[in-house]
N, C-alpha and C positions, 0 to 999 in steps of 0.2 A: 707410308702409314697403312696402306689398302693390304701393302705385303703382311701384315703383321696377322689378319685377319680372314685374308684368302691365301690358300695354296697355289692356286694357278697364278695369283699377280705377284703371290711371293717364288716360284719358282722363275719365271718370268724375269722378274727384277733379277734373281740369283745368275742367271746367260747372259744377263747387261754388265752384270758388273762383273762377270771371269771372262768377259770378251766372248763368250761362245757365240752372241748372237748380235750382229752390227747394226740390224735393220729393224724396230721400234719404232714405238710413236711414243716416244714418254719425251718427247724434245718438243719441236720450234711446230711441227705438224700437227702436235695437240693443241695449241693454243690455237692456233688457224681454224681449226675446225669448229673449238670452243668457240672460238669466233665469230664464223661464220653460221652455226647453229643463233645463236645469238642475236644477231642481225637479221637472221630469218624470221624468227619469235617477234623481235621488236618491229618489224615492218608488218606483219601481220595483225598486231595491237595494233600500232600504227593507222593504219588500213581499217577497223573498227572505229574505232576513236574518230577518227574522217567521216564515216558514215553516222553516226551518231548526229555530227555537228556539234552539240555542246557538252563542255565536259569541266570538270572541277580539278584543280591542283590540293596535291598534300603534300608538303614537303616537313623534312625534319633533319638537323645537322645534329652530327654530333664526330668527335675523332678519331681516325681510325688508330691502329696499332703503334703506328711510327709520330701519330699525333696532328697529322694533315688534317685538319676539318673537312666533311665530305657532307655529302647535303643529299638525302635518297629522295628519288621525284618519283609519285604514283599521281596517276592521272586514274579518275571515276569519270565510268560513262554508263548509259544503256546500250547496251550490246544485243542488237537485233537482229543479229546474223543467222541464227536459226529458228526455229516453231515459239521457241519459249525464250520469251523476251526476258532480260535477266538483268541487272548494276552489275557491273562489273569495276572493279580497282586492279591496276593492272601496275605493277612493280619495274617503272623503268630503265634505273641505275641508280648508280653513284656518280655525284658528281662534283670534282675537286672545288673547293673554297678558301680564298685566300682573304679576301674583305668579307668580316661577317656582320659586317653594319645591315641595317635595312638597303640601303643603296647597291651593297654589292650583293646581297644575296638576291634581290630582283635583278641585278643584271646578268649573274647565275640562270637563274628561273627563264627569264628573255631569250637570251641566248639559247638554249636547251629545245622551247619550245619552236624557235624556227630553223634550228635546227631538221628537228621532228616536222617542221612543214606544217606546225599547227598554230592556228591564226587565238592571238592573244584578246581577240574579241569576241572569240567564242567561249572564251572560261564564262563560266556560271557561279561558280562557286570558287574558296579558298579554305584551305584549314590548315591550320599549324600548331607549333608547341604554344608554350605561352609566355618565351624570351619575347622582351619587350622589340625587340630588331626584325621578331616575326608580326608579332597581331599587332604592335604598338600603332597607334591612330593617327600617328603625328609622322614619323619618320621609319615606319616597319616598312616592310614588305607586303603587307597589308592595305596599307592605306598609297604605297608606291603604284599596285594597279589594280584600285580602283579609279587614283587619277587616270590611269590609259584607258579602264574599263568600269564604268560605274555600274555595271549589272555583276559582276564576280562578286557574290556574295560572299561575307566572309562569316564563319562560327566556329568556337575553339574545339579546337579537339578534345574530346570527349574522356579518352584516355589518357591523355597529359593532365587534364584537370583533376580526375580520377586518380590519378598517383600522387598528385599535389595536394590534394584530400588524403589521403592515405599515409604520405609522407608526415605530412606536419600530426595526422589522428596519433600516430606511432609516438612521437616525441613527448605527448601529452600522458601518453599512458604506459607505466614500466614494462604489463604485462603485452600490450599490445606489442611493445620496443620488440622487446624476446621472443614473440610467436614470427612477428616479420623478417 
């Protein structure tokens, strides 16, 4: 695709593929690196996020292209690492979902965060869409830890509410339908 719009990657790709040239990184050594850039970035959050001590979960599911449910985790913290103290939300994957009860998607969420080495009793906060399985009070994800953690406060997302506003304003009105 990069070939279509640059010369150099499209000449490039044109010696890979008449054999003129054997030795590339468009294989198994680009992912590696992608990789490993990757993991550097993330343990660096990481390593913030730690210094901080407390920090809020956002989470939101939804399916990717082949239709796997994946579930992206942003963690917010105060980020004090330099002069000028700042919130920071920091984007730290996708992450596969096969139960999307409240149950499994906190055991998702669980898993992830000790992973990351980050202790589930330092959340402060939580925010999510407004599937009953995320904020629901009874059996969401939600109300799952706060049983572990009664200080994780929880408040909906802002912008799921906002579209859910939006969504149903549309349906009410022809001309709003067509501008949307």
């Amino acid at each position: 695709m990069l070939a279509e719009f640059d010369q150099v990657i499209q000449e490039h790709v044109r010696r890979i593929t008449n054999e003129e040239t054997h030795t590339h990184y468009l294989d198994l050594i680009q992912n590696e690196l992608i990789h490993l850039l990757a993991s550097a970035i993330r343990y660096e959050i990481v390593k913030k996020i730690k210094s901080a001590k407390y920090f809020s979960v956002i989470l939101d599911c939804t399916p990717d292209a082949s239709h796997q449910e994946q579930m992206s985790i942003i963690i917010s913290y105060v980020d004090s690492s330099s002069s000028h103290v700042c919130i920071e939300e920091s984007f730290l994957g996708f992450l596969d979902v096969n139960d999307t009860t409240g149950q499994g998607l906190f055991e998702v969420l669980e898993n992830e965060l000790n992973l990351l080495d980050l202790d589930i009793d330092d959340v402060r906060g939580q925010g999510y869409n407004n599937g009953s399985n995320m904020k629901g009070n009874q059996q969401g994800v939600q109300r799952r830890l706060l049983n572990v953690n009664p200080r994780a406060f929880y408040s909906a997302c802002g912008c799921h509410s906002l579209n859910l506003t939006l969504c149903d304003m549309a349906k009410t009105c022809g001309k709003a339908k067509d501008f949307f």
